[in-house]
PDB file of N, CA, C and O in Angstrom:
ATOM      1  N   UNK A   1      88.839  88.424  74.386  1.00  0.00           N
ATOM      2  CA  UNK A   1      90.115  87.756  74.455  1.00  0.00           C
ATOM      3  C   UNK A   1      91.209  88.738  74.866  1.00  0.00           C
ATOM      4  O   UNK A   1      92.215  88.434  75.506  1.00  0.00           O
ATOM      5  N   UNK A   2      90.960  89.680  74.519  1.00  0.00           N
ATOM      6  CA  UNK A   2      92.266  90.968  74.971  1.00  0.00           C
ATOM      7  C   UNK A   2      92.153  91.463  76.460  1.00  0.00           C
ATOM      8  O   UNK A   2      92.939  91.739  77.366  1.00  0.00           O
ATOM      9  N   UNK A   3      91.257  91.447  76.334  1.00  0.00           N
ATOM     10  CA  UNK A   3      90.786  91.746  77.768  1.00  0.00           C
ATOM     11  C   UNK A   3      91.742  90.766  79.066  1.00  0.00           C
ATOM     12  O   UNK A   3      92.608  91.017  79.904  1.00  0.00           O
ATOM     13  N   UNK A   4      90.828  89.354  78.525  1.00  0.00           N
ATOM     14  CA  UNK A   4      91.583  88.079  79.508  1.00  0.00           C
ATOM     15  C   UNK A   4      93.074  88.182  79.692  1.00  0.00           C
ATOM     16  O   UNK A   4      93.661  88.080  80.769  1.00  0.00           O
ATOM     17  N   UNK A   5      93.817  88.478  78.074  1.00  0.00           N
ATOM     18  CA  UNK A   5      95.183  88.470  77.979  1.00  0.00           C
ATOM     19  C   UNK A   5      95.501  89.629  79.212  1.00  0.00           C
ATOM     20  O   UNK A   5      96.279  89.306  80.110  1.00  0.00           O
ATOM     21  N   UNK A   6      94.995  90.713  79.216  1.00  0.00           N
ATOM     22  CA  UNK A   6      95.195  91.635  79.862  1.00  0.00           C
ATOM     23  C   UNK A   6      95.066  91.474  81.027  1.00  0.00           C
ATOM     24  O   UNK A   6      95.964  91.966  81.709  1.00  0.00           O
ATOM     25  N   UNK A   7      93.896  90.717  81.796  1.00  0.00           N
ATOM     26  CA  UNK A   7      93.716  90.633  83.278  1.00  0.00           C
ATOM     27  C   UNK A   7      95.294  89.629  83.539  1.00  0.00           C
ATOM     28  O   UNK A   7      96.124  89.903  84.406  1.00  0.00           O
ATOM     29  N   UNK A   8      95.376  88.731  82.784  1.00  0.00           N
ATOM     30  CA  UNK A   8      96.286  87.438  83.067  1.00  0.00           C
ATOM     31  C   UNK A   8      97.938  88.111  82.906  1.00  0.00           C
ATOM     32  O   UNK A   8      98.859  87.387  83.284  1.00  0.00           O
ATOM     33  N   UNK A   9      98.283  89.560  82.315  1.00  0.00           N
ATOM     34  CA  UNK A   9      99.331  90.209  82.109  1.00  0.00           C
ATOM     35  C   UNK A   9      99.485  90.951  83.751  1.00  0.00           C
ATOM     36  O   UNK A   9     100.227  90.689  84.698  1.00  0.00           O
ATOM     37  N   UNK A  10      98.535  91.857  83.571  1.00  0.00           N
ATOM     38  CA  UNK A  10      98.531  92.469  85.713  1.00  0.00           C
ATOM     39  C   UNK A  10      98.904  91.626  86.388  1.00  0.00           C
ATOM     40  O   UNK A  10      99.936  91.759  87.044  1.00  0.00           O
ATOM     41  N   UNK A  11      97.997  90.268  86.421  1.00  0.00           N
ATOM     42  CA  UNK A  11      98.345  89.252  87.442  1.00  0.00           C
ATOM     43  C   UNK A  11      99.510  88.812  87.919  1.00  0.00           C
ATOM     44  O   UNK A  11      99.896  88.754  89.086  1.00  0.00           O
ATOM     45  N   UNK A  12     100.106  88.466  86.803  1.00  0.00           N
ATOM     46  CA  UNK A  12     101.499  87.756  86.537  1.00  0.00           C
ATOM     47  C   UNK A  12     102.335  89.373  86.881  1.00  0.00           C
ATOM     48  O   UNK A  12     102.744  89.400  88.042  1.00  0.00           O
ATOM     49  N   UNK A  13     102.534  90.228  86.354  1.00  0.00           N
ATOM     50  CA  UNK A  13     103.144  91.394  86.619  1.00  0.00           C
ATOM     51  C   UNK A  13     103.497  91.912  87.932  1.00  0.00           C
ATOM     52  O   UNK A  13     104.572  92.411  88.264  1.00  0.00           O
ATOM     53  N   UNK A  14     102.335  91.710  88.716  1.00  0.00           N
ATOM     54  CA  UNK A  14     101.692  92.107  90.090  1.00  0.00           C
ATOM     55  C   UNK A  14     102.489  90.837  90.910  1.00  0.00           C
ATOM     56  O   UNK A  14     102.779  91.246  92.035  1.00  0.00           O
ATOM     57  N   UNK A  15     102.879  89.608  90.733  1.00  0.00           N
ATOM     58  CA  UNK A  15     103.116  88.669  91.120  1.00  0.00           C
ATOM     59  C   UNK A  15     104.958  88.805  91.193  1.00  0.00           C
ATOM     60  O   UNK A  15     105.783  88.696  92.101  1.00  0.00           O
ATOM     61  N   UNK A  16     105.031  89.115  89.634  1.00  0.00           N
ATOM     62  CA  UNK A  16     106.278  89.412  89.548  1.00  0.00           C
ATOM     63  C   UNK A  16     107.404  90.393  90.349  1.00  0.00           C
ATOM     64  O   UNK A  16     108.484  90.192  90.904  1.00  0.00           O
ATOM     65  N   UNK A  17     106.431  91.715  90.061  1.00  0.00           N
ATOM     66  CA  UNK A  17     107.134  92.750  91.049  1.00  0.00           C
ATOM     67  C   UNK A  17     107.079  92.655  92.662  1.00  0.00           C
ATOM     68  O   UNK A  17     107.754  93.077  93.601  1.00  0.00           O
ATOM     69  N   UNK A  18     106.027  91.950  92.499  1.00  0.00           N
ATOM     70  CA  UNK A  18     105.944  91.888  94.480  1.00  0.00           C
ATOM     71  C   UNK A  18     107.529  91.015  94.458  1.00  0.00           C
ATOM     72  O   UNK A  18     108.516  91.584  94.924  1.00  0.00           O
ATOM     73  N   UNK A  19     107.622  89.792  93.953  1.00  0.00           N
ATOM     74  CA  UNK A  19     108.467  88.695  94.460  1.00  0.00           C
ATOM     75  C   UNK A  19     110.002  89.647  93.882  1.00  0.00           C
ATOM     76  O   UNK A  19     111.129  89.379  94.300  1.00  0.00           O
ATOM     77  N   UNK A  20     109.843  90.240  93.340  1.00  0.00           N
ATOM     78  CA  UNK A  20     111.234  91.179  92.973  1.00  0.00           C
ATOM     79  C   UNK A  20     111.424  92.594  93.960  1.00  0.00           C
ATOM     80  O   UNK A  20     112.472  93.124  94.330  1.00  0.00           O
ATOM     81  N   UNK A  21     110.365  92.888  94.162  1.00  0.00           N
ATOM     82  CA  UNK A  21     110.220  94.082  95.228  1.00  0.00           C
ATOM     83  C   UNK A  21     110.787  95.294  94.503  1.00  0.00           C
ATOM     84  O   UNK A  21     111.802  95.871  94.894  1.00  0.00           O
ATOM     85  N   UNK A  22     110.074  95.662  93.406  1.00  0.00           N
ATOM     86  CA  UNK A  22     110.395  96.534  93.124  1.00  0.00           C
ATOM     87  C   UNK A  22     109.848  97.697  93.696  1.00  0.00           C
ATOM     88  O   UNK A  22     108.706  97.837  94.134  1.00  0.00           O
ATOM     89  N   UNK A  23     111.008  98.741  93.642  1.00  0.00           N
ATOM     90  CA  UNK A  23     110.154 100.006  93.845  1.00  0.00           C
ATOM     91  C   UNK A  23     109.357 101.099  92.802  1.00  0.00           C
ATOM     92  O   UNK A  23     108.603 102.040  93.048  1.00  0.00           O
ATOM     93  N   UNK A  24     109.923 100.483  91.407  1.00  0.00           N
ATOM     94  CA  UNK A  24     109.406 101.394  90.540  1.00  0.00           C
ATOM     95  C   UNK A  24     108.153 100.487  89.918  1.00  0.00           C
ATOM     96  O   UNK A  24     107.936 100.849  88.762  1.00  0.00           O
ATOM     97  N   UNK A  25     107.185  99.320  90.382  1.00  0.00           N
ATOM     98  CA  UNK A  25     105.862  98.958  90.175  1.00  0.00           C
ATOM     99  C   UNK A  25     105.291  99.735  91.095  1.00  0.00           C
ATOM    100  O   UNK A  25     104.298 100.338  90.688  1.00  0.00           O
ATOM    101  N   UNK A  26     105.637  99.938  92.345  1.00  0.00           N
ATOM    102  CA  UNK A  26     104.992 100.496  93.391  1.00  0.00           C
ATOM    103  C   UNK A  26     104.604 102.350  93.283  1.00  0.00           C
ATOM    104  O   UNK A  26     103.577 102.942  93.616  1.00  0.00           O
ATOM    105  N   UNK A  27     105.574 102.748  92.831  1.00  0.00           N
ATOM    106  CA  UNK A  27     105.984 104.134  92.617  1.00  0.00           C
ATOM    107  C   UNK A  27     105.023 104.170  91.470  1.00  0.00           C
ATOM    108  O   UNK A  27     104.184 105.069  91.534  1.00  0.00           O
ATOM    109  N   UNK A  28     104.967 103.184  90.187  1.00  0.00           N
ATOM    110  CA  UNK A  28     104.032 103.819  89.129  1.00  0.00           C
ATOM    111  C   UNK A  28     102.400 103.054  89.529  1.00  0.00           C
ATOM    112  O   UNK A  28     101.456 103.404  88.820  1.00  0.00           O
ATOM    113  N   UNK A  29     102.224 102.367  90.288  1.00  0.00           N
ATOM    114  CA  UNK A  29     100.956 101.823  90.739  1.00  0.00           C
ATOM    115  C   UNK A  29     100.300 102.452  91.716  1.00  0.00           C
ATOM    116  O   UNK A  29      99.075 102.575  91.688  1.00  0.00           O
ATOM    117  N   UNK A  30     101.111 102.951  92.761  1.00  0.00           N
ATOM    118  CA  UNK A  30     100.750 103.547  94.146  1.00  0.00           C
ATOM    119  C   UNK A  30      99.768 104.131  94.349  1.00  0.00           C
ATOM    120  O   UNK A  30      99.109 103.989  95.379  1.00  0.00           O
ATOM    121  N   UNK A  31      99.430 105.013  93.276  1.00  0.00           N
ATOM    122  CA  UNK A  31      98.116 106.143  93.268  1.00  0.00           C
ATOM    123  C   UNK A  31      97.663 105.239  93.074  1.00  0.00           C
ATOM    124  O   UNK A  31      97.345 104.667  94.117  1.00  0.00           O
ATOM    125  N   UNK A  32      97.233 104.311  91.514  1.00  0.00           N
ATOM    126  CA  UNK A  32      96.030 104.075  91.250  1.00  0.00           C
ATOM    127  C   UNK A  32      95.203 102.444  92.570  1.00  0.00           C
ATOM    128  O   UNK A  32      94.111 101.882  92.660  1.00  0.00           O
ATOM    129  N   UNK A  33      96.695 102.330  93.366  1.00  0.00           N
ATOM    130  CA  UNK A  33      95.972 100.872  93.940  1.00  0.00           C
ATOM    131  C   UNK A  33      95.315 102.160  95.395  1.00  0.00           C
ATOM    132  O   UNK A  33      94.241 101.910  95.943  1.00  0.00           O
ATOM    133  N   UNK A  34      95.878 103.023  95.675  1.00  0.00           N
ATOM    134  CA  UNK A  34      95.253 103.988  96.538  1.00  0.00           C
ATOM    135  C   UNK A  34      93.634 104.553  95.877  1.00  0.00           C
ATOM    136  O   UNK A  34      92.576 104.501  96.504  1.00  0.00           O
ATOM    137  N   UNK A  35      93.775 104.971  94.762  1.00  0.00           N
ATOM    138  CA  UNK A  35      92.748 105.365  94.667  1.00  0.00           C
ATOM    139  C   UNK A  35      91.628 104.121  94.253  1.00  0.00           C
ATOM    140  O   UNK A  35      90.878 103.664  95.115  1.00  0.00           O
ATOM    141  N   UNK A  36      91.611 103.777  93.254  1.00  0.00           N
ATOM    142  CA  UNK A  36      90.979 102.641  92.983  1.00  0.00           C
ATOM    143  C   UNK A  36      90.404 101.161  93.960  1.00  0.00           C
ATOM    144  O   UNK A  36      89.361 100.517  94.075  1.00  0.00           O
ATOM    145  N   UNK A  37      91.929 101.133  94.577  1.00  0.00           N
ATOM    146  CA  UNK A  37      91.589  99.830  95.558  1.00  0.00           C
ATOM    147  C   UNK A  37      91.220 100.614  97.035  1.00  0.00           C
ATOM    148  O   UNK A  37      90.920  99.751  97.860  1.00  0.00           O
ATOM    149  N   UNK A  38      91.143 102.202  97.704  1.00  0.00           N
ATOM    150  CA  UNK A  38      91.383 102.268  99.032  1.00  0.00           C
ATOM    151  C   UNK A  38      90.654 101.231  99.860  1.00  0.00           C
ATOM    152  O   UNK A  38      91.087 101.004 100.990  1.00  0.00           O
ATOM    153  N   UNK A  39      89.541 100.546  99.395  1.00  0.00           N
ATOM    154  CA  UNK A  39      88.933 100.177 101.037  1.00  0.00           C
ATOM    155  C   UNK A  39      89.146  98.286 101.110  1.00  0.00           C
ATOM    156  O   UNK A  39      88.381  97.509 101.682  1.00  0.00           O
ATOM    157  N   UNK A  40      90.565  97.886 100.251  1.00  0.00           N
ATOM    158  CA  UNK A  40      90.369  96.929  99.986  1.00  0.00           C
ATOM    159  C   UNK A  40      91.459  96.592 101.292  1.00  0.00           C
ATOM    160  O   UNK A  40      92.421  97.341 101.461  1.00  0.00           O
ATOM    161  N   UNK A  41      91.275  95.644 102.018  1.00  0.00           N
ATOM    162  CA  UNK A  41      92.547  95.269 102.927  1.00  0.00           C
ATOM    163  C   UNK A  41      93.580  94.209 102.280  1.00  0.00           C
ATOM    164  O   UNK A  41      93.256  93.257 101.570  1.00  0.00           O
ATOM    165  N   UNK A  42      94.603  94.486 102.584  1.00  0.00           N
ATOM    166  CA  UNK A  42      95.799  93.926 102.080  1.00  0.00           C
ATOM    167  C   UNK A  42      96.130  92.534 102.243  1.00  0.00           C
ATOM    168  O   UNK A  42      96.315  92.593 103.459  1.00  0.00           O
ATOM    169  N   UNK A  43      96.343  91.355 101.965  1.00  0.00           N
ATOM    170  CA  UNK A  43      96.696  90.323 102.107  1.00  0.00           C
ATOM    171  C   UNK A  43      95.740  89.148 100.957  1.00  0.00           C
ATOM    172  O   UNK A  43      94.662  89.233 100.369  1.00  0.00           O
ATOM    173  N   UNK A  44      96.426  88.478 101.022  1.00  0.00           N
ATOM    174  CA  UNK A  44      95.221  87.234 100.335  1.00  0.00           C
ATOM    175  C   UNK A  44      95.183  87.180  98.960  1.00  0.00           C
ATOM    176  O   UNK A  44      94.598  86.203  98.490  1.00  0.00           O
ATOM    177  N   UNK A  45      95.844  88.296  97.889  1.00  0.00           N
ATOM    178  CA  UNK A  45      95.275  88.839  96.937  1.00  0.00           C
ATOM    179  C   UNK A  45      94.817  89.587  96.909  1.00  0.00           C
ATOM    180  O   UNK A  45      94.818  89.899  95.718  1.00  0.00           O
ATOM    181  N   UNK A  46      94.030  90.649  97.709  1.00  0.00           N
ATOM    182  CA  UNK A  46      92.778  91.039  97.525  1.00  0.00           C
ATOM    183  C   UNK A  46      93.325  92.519  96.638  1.00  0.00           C
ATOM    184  O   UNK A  46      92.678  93.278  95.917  1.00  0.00           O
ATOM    185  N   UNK A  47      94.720  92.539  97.024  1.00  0.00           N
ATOM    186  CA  UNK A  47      95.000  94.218  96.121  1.00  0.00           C
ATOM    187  C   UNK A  47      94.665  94.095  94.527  1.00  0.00           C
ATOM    188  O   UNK A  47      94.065  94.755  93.679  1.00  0.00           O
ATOM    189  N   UNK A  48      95.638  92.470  94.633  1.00  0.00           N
ATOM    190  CA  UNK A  48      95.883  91.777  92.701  1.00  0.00           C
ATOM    191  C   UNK A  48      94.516  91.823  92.126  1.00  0.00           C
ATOM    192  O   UNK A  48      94.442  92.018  90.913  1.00  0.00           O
ATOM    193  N   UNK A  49      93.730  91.717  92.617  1.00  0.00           N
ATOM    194  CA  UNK A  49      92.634  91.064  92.370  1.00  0.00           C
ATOM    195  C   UNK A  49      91.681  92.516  92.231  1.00  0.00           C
ATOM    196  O   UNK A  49      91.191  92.998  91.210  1.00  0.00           O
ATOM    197  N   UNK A  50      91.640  92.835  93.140  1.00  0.00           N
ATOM    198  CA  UNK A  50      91.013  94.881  92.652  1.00  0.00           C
ATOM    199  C   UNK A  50      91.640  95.567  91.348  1.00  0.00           C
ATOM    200  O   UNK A  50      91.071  96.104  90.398  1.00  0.00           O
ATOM    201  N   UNK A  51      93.238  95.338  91.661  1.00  0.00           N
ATOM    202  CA  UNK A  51      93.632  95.894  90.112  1.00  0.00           C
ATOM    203  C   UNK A  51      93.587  94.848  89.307  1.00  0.00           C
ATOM    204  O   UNK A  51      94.444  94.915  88.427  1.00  0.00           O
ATOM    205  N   UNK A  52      92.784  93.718  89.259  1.00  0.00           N
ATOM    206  CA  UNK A  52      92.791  93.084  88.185  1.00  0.00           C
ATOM    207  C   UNK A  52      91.244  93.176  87.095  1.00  0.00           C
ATOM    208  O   UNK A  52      91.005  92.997  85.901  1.00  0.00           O
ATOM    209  N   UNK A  53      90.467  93.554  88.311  1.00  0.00           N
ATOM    210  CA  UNK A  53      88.900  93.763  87.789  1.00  0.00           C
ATOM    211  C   UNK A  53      88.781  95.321  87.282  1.00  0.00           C
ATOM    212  O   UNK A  53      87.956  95.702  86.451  1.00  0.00           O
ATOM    213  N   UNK A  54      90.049  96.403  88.129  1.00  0.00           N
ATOM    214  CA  UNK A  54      89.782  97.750  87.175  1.00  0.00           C
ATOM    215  C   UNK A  54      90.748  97.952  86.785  1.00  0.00           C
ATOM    216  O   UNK A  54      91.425  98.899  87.185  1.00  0.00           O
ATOM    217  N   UNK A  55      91.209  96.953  85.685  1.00  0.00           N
ATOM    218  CA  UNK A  55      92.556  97.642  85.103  1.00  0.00           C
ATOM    219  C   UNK A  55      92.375  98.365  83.788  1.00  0.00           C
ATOM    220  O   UNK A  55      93.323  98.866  83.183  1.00  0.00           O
ATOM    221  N   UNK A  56      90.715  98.410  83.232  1.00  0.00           N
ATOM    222  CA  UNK A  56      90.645  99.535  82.496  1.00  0.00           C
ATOM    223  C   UNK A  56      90.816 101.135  82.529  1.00  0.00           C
ATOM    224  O   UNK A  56      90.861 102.046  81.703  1.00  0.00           O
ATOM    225  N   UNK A  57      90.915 100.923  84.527  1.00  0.00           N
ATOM    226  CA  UNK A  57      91.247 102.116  85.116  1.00  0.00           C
ATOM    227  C   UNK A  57      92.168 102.484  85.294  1.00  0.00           C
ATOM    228  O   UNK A  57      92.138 103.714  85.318  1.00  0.00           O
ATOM    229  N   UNK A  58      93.454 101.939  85.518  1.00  0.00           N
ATOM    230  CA  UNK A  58      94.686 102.030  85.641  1.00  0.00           C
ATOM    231  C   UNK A  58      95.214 103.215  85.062  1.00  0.00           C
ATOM    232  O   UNK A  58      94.810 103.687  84.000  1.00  0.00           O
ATOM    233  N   UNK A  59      95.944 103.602  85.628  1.00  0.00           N
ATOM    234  CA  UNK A  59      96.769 105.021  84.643  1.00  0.00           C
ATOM    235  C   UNK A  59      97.920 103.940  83.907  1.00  0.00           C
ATOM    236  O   UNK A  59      98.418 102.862  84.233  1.00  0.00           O
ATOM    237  N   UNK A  60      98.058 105.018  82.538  1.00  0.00           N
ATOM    238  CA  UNK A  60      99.149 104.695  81.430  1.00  0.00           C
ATOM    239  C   UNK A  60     100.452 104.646  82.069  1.00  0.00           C
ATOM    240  O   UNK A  60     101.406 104.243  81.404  1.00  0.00           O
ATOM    241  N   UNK A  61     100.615 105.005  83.277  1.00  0.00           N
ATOM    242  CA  UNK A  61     101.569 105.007  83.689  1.00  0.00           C
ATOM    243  C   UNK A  61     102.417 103.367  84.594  1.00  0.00           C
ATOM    244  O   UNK A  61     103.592 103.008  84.509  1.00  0.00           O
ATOM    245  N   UNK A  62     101.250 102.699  85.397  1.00  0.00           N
ATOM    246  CA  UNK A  62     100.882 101.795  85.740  1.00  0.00           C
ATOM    247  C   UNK A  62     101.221 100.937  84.795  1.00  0.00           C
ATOM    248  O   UNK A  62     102.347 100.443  84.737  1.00  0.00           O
ATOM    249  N   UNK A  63     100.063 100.619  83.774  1.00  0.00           N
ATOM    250  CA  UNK A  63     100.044  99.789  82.782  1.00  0.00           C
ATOM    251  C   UNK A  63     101.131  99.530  82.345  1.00  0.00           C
ATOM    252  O   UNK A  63     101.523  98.370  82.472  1.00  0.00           O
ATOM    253  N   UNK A  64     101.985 100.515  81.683  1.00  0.00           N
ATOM    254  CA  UNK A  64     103.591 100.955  81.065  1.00  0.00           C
ATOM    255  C   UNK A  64     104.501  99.836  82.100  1.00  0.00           C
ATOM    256  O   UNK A  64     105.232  98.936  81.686  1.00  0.00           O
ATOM    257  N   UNK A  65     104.194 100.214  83.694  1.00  0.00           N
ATOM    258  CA  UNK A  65     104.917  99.640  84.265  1.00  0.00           C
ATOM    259  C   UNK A  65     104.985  98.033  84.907  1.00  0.00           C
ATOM    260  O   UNK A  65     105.645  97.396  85.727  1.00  0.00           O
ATOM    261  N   UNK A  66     104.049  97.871  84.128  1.00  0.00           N
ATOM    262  CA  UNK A  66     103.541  96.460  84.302  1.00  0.00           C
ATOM    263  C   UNK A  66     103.649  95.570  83.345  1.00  0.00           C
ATOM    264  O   UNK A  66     103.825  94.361  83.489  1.00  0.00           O
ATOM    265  N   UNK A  67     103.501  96.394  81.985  1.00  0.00           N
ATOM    266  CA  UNK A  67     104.158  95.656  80.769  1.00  0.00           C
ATOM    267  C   UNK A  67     105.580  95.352  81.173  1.00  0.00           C
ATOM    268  O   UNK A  67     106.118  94.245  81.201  1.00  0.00           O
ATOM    269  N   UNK A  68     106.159  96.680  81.521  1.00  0.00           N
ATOM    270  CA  UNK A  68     107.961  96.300  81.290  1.00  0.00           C
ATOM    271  C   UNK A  68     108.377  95.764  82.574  1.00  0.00           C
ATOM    272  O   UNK A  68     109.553  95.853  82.928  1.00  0.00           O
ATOM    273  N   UNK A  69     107.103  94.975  83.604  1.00  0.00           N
ATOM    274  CA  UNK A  69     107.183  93.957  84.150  1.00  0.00           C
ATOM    275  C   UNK A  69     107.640  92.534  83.838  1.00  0.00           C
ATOM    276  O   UNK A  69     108.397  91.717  84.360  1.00  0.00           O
ATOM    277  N   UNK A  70     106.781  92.596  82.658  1.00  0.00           N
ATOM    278  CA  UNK A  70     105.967  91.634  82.420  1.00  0.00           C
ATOM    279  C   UNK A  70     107.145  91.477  81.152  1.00  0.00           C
ATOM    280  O   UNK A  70     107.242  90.343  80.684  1.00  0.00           O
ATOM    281  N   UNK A  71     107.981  92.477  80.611  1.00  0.00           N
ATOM    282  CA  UNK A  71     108.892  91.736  79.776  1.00  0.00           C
ATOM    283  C   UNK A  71     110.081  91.047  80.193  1.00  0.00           C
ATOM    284  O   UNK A  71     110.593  90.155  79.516  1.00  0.00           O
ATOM    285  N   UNK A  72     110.577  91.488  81.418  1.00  0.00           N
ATOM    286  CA  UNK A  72     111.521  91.353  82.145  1.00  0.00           C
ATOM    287  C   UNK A  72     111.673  90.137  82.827  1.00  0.00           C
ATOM    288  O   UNK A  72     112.689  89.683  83.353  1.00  0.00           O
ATOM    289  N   UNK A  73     110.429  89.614  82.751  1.00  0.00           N
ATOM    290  CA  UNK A  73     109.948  88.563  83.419  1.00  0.00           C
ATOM    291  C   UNK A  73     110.285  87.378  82.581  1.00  0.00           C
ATOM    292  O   UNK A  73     110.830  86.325  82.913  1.00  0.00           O
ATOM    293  N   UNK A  74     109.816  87.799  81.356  1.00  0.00           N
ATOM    294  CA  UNK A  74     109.544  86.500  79.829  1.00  0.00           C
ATOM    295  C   UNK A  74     111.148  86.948  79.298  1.00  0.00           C
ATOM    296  O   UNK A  74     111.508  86.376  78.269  1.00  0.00           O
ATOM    297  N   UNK A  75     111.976  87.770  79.823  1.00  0.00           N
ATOM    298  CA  UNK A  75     113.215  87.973  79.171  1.00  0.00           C
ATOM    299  C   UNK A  75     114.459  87.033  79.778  1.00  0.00           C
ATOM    300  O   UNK A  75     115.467  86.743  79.134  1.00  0.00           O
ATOM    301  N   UNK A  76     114.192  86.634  81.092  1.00  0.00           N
ATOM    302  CA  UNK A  76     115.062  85.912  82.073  1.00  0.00           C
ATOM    303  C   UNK A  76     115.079  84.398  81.550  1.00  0.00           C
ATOM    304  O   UNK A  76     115.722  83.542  82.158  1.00  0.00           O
TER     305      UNK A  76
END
């Protein structure tokens, strides 16, 4: 169940910052969708969806920035 909560938190996060354009999801994600996602091509989902299956991989840094996505979001 934590897990799900967790894939369904990235998602929405990932959804969020794109449509806000932030630069500081990008700045704390950048490495890990480079390293983690490189051979994934861009469009469709397919990034959301790579960091959604390794987001046990994610750096703390990422994560951090995806929570205080994800509050900002439920705060509006």
């Amino acid at each position: 169940m934590r897990k799900l909560f967790s894939l369904l938190l990235i998602a929405m996060s990932i959804t969020t910052a794109r449509a806000q354009g932030t630069g500081a999801m990008r700045q704390a994600c950048g490495d890990d969708v480079r390293t983690l996602c490189s051979g994934i091509m861009p469009g469709g989902g397919r990034i959301k969806q790579c960091m959604i299956e390794k987001f046990d991989k994610l750096s703390d840094v990422c994560k951090t920035a995806l929570k205080e996505a994800k509050a900002q979001q439920s705060g509006k």
